[in-house]
N, C-alpha and C positions, 0 to 999 in steps of 0.2 A: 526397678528404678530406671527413668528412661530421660535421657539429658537433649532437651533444646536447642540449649544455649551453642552462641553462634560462635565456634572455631576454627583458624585458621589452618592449624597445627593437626598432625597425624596425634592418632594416644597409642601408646601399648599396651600388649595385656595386662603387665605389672600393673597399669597406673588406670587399669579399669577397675580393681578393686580394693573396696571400702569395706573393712568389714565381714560381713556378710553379707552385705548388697552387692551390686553387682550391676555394671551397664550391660544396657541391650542395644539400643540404639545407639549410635553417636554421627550426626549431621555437623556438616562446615561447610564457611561460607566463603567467598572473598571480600575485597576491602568493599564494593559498594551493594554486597549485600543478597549475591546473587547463590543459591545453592549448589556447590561445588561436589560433595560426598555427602554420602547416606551409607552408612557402615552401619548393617545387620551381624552382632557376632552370635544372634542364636543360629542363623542359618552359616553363617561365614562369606557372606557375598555383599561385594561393595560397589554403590552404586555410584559412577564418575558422570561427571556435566560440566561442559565447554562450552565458553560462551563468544563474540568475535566483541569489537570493540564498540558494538551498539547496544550491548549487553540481550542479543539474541542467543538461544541456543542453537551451537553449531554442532555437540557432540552430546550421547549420551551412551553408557556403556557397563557392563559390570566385572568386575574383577575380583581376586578371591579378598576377604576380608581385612588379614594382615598385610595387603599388597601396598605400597600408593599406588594412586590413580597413573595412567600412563598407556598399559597397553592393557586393552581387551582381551578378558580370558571368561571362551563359551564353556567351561564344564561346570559352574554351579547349577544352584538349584533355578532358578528362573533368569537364565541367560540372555542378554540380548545386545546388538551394537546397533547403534541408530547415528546416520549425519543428518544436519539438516542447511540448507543454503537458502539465498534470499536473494530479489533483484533489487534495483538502486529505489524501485517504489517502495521498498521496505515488507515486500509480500513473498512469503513461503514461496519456492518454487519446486524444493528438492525437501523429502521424507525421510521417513522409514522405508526399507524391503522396496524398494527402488518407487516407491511414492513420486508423482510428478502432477505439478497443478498448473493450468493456465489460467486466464485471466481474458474473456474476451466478451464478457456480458456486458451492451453496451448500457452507458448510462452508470455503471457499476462498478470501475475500476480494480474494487477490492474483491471482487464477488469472485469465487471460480468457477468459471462457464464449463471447467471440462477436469477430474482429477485420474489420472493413468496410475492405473496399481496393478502388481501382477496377474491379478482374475478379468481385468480389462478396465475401459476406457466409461466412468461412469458421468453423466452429463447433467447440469442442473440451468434451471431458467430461473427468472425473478419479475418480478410485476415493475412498478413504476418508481415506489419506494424505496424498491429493496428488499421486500419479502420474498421467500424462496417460494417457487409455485408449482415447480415439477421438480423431481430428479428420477432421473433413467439409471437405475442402476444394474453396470454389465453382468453380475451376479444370477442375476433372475426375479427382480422387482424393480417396479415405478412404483411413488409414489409423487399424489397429485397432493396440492394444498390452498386452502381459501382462508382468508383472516378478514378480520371486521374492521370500519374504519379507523380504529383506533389501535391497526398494528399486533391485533391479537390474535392468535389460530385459533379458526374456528373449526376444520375439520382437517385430518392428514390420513388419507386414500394409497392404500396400498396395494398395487394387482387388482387393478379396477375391478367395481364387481362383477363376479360371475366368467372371470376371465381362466386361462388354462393354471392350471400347477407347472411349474419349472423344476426339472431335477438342477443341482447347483454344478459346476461344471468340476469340483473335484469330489471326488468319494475315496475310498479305504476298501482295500481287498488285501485278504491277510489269510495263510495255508495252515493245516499244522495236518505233519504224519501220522500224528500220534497224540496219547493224552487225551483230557476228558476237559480242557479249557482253554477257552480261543476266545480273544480280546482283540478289539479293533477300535481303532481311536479315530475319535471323531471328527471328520475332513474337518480342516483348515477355515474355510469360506461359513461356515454352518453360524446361523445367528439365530437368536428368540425368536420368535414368531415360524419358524421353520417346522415340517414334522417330520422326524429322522423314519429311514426303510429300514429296517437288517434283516438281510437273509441269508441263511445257512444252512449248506449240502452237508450230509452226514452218508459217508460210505460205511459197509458192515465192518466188524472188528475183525471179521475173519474171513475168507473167501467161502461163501455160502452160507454166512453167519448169519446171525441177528442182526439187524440195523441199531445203533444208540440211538435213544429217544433224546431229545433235549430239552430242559426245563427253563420256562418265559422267568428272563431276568427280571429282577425285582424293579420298580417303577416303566415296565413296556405291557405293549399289548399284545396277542397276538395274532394276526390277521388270520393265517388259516394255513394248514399243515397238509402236505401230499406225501403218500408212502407208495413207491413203483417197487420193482423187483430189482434186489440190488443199492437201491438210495433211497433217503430221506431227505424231503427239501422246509424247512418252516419260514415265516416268516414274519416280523413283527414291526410295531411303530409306537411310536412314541411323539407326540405332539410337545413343543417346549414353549409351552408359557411362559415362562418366567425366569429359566437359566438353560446356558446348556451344558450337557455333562459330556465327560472327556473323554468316556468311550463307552462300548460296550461288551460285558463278557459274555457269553452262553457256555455253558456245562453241559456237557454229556452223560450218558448214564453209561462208556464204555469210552475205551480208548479207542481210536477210529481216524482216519483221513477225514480232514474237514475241508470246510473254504466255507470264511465268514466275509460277504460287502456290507457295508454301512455307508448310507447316501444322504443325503437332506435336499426335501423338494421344497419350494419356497411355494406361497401365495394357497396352501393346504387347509380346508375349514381347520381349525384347532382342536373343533369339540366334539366332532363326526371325521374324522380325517379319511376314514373307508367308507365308500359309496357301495359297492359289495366285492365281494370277492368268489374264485370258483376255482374244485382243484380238480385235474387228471391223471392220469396214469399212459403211456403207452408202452406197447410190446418195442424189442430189440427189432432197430431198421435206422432209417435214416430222416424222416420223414417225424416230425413232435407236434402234436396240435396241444395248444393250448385252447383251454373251455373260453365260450361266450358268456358275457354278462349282458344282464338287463340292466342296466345304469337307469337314473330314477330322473336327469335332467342332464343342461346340456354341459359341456366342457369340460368333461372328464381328463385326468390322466391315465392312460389303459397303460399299464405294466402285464410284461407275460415274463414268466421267471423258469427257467425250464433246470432240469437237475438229472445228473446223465449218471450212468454205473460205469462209465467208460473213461478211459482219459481223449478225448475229442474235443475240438472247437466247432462253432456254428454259425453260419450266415441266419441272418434276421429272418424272420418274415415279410412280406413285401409291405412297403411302406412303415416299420416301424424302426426305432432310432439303436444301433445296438450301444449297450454300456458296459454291459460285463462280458468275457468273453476269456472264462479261465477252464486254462486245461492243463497246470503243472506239474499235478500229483501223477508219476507213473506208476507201474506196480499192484494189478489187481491185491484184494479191494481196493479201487478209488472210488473219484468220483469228480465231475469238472460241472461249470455253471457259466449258464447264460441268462441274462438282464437286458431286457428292451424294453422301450416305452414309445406311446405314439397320443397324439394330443386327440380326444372324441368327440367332436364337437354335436354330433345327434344326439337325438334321442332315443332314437332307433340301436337294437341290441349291436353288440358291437361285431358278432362273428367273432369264429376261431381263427385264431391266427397260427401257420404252420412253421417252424425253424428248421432249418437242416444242417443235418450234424456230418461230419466228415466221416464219422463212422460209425460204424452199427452198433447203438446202445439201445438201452432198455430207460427209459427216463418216468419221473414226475415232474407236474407241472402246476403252478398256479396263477389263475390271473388276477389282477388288484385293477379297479377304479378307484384312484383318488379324487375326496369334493374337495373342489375348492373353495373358497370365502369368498365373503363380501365383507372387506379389510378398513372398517373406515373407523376413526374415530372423531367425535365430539369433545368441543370444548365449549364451557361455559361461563362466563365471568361476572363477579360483582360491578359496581361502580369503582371501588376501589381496583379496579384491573385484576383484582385476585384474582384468580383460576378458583370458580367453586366446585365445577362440576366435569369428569369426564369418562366418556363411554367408551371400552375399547373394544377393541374387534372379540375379542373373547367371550363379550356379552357383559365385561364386570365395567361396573356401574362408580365411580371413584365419586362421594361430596366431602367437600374439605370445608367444616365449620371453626372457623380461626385454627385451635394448636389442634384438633380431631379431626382424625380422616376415616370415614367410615366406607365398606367397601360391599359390594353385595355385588354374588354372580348369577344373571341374571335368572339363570335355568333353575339354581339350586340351592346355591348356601345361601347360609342366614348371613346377615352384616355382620363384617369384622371389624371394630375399631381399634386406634391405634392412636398415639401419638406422634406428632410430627417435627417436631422442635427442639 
C-alpha cells in the first residue's frame, strides 16, 4: 500500500501500520504545495528538499528514514547532498558536485552559453530562435544539431563522422594479492553510447607456476588474449547501447596477483567497436614492442597494452598518450601494467610501438584499433508535429504509429513492437 496523500507531519512506525498492510512510501509537502520528504521505509532512506521564498529548490539531501529532515547523513543506500542557487534573473547558477552555469549566448538570455562540472567546462551555441545547434562537450564528444522550420530536430550529430575515439578522462584501476575475483566499477563520466576497455594482468599463482586463465564476463567480448613467460594479459569491451552497468568482475581460474583497468572511449562504432587487434610476447630486457596492425581506414584509436612479470613502471613509446602505468604489487609472482593510446589518422599500417620499462621483465603485449562511428541520428515528423520516425547511430530504425512503437535494427533483428502510453 503506498500513500500520496499530501502531509505535513512526520508518521511513526506505530502509525505506519494497518493491519496487515503496511506503508512503503510516505511523501509531504508544505503549505503551497511544494515536496518537502520522500520517506522510503523499505530501504530506510529519506529524501529532504528546501526550497528559498520563490519556491525554487535550494536543497536536496538524504537522511536515515526515522530521522527528520535537518542534517545530511551519506551512509544509506543511494546517498546524496545537492545546493542549488539562482541569480536575481531567476536562472540556476550553482548545482550539484560543484555544477556552475553561465549565461552568455547572445540573444538568449536564458540559454547556458558555458556549464563548469568537475570533468570540465562543457560549451553550447544556439541559432536565431533558440535552438541548440552545437554542444562541446569537455568529456570527449560534440554534438552538432539542425531542426526544420517548424522548431523540430531533424538530426543530432555526435563526434562528427569519421572523426577520432576519445578515452574519457577518468577510468578505474583496482589490485588484488590474491583470490580468484576482482571487480572494478565503472568510471564516473562513462555514458550510453560509450564502449567500455577492461584489461587484466594475471601473474602465476606460484613463483614458476601456472599462469590463471580468466573467463569473459558474461555480457563482454573479448578482444584478444597474450600469454609471455611469467603473465597473462586479456582484454575485453563491451559497447553500451542502451544502459550502463556498474562494474566489471573477471574470475580467475586460481588465486593470483591481478590488476584490473576499466576505461570508457567515447565516439566508438557500437556495432564493430574493434578494428583489429594483435598480440606479442617479449623476452626479459627493458625494451617491449608492441605488434602492428593493418587498420582497414582512417582515424583509428591505436591502444598498446603491455603486461610485465615484474613489478616495474614504463615510459611510453614515442608519441603515444600514457594511461595506465601501475606497478603496486611487490613480491614475486607479480605482475604491473601499462596502457597508452595514440589517435591513427592513416591508413597506412600503424608500426610497432616500443615502451620501456625501468626494469628487466619478461612481458605480453597486445595492440587494439578502435573504429569509430558516424554518430548521427534522424528525426522525422508527421503534420501533427509527432515525431514518427528515428534513426539512431546504432543503425535501429524507431516508427511510432499513434500508441505502437515498432523498432528494427538495421543489420539484424526482426521488428520489435511495443506499446507506448
Amino acid at each position: 500500500m503506498r500513500s500520496d496523500d499530501r502531509s505535513s507531519s512526520d508518521t511513526t512506525p506505530a502509525q505506519l501500520r494497518t493491519g496487515s498492510s503496511h506503508w512503503e512510501k510516505l511523501s509531504s509537502y508544505d503549505a503551497v504545495g511544494n515536496l518537502t520528504g520522500d520517506n522510503d521505509f523499505v530501504n530506510l532512506q529519506r529524501q529532504c528538499f528546501g526550497y528559498d521564498q520563490r519556491n525554487r529548490l535550494t536543497t536536496a539531501y538524504t537522511a536515515y528514514s526515522f530521522n527528520a529532515c535537518g542534517t545530511p547523513d551519506g551512509t544509506w543506500p543511494a546517498p546524496y547532498n545537492q545546493t542549488y542557487s539562482y541569480d536575481t534573473s531567476n536562472r540556476i547558477i550553482n548545482g550539484p558536485a560543484g555544477t556552475n552555469y553561465q549565461y552568455a549566448a547572445v540573444g538568449h538570455a536564458h540559454a547556458p552559453s558555458s556549464i563548469t562540472t568537475p570533468g570540465g567546462v562543457d560549451t553550447y551555441t544556439y541559432d536565431t530562435t533558440g535552438n541548440r545547434t552545437t554542444w562541446n562537450n569537455a568529456d570527449g564528444g560534440d554534438y552538432t544539431y539542425t531542426w526544420d522550420p517548424n522548431g523540430r530536430m531533424k538530426t543530432a550529430t555526435s563526434n562528427d563522422p569519421n572523426t577520432n575515439p576519445e578515452r574519457r578522462t577518468v577510468d578505474t584501476t583496482v589490485t588484488a594479492t590474491t583470490g580468484t575475483v576482482i571487480t572494478a566499477a565503472t568510471p564516473t563520466s562513462t555514458r550510453t553510447g560509450d564502449v567500455l576497455v577492461a584489461v587484466v594482468t594475471i601473474a602465476p599463482a606460484t613463483v614458476g607456476g601456472a599462469i590463471p586463465t580468466a573467463t569473459t564476463p558474461t555480457g563482454w567480448t573479448k578482444i584478444n588474449e597474450s600469454v609471455g613467460t611469467g603473465v597473462r594479459v586479456v582484454a575485453y569491451q563491451k559497447a553500451l547501447t542502451t544502459t550502463v552497468p556498474a562494474n566489471i568482475t573477471v574470475t580467475r581460474s586460481a588465486a593470483s596477483k591481478t590488476i584490473l583497468n576499466l576505461a570508457a572511449y567515447t565516439g566508438v562504432d557500437l556495432t564493430t567497436p574493434v578494428d583489429t587487434s594483435a598480440v606479442g610476447t617479449n623476452p626479459s630486457g627493458t625494451s617491449h614492442t608492441s605488434p602492428s596492425l593493418a587498420v582497414t581506414s582512417t582515424n583509428r584509436k591505436l591502444l598498446t597494452i603491455t603486461a610485465y612479470a615484474q613489478q616495474t613502471s614504463t615510459a611510453p613509446a614515442t608519441g603515444m598518450t600514457e594511461r595506465v602505468d601501475n606497478s603496486t604489487l611487490p613480491t614475486a609472482p607479480t605482475t604491473s601494467l601499462h596502457i597508452a593510446d595514440q589517435t591513427w589518422a592513416s591508413t597506412a599500417a600503424t608500426g610497432t610501438r616500443i615502451a620501456t620499462s625501468a626494469v628487466a621483465s619478461t612481458s605480453a603485449t597486445i595492440s587494439v584499433a578502435l573504429r569509430p562511428r558516424a554518430n548521427t541520428t534522424d528525426y522525422l515528423y508527421d503534420i501533427n508535429r509527432h515525431q514518427i520516425l528515428r534513426k539512431d547511430p546504432t543503425n535501429t530504425v524507431t516508427l511510432t504509429i499513434g500508441n505502437l512503437e515498432l523498432q528494427q535494427r538495421a543489420v539484424s533483428t526482426p521488428w520489435a513492437t511495443r506499446y507506448i502510453n
